[in-house]
C-alpha positions as CSV (number, residue, x, y, z in Angstrom):
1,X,-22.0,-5.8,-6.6
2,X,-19.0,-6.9,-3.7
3,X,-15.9,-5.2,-3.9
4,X,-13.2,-7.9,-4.2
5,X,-10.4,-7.5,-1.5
6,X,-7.9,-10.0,-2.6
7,X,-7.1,-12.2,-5.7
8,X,-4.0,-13.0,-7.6
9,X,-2.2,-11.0,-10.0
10,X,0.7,-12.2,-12.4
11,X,3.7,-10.1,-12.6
12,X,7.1,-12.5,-15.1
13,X,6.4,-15.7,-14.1
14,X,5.5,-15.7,-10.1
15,X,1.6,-15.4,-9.5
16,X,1.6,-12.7,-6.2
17,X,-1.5,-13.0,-3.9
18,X,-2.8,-9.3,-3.1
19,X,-5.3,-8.5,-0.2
20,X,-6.2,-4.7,1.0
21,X,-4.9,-4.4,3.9
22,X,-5.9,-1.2,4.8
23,X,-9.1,1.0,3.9
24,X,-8.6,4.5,3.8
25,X,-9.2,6.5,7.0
26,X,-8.0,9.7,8.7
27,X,-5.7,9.0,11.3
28,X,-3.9,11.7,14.0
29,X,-0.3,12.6,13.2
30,X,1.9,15.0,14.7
31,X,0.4,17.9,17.4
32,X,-3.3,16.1,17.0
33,X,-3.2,16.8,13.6
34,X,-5.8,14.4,11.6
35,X,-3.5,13.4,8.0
36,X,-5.5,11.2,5.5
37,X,-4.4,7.6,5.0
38,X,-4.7,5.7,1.5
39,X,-5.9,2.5,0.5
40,X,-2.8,0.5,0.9
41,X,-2.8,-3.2,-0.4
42,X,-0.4,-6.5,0.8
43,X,1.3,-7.9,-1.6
44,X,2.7,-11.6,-0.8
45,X,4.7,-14.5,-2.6
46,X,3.5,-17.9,-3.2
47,X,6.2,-19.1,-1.3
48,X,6.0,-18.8,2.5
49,X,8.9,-17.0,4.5
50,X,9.9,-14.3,1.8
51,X,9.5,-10.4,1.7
52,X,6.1,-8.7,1.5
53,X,5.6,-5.9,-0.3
54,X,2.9,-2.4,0.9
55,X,2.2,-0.9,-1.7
56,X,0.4,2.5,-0.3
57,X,-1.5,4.2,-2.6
58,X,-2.8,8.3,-2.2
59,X,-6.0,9.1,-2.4
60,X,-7.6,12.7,-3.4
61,X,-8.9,14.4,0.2
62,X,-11.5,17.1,-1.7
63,X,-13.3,13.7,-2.9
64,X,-16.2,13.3,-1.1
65,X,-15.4,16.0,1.7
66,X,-13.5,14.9,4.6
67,X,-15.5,10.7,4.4
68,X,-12.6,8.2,2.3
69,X,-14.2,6.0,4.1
70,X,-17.3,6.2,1.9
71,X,-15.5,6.2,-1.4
72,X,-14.9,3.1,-3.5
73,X,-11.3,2.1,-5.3
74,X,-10.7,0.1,-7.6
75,X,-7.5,-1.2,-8.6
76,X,-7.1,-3.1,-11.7
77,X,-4.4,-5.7,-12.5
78,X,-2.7,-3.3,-14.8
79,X,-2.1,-0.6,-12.0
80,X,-1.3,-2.9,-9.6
81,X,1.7,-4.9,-11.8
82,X,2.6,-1.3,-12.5
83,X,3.4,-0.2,-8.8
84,X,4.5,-4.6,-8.4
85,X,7.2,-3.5,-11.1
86,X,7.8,-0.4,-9.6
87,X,8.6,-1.6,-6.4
88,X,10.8,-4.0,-7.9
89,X,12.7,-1.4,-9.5
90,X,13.0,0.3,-6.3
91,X,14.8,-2.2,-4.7
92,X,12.0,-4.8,-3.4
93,X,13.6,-8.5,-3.6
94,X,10.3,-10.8,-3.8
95,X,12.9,-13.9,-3.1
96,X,14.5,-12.2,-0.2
97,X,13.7,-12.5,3.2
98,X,13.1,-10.0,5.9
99,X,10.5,-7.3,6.9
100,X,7.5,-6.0,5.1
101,X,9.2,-3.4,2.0
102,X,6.7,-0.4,1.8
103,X,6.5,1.4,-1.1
104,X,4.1,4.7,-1.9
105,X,2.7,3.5,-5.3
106,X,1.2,7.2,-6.3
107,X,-2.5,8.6,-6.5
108,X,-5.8,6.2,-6.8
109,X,-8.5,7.5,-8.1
110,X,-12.0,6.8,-6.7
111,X,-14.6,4.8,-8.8
């Protein structure tokens, strides 16, 4: 079975596409210390030129041991018009224009 990495998602009346834009992976932060990045997924308007939207989600580090790489997500459509919405109410304009709006969309759990 293929894990899908993009597809559309409806969220009023505008039909976002979504693609993951970033597996999770350990990467070194501060004083060489290793800090766990989530899944984080790109969230675009059908129109070209407007605001994206990164929506980074958390992921559980005792999962699996210290390997994210080897877990699977999924994120259904529900979840993701949740954190869309979310986003929205946080201040993200999809009809504005201007750099990438990230927003940390909560915990993900593994399938």
């Amino acid at each position: 079975m293929a894990t899908i990495k993009k597809g559309i998602v409806k969220v009023g009346e505008i039909d976002f596409r979504w693609s993951v834009f970033r597996q999770p992976t350990w990467a070194t932060a501060r004083h060489d210390k290793l800090s766990l990045l989530g899944v984080a997924i790109l969230v675009e308007h059908p129109e070209p030129s407007r605001r994206d939207l990164l929506l980074e989600f958390d992921i559980d580090p005792t999962r699996h041991g210290d390997m994210p790489q080897h877990q699977r997500f999924r994120i259904t459509d529900g979840r993701l018009v949740e954190a869309i919405e979310s986003a929205m109410s946080a201040g993200w304009d999809a009809e504005s224009r201007g750099k990438r709006f990230v927003y940390e969309a909560g915990t993900l759990q593994p399938r």
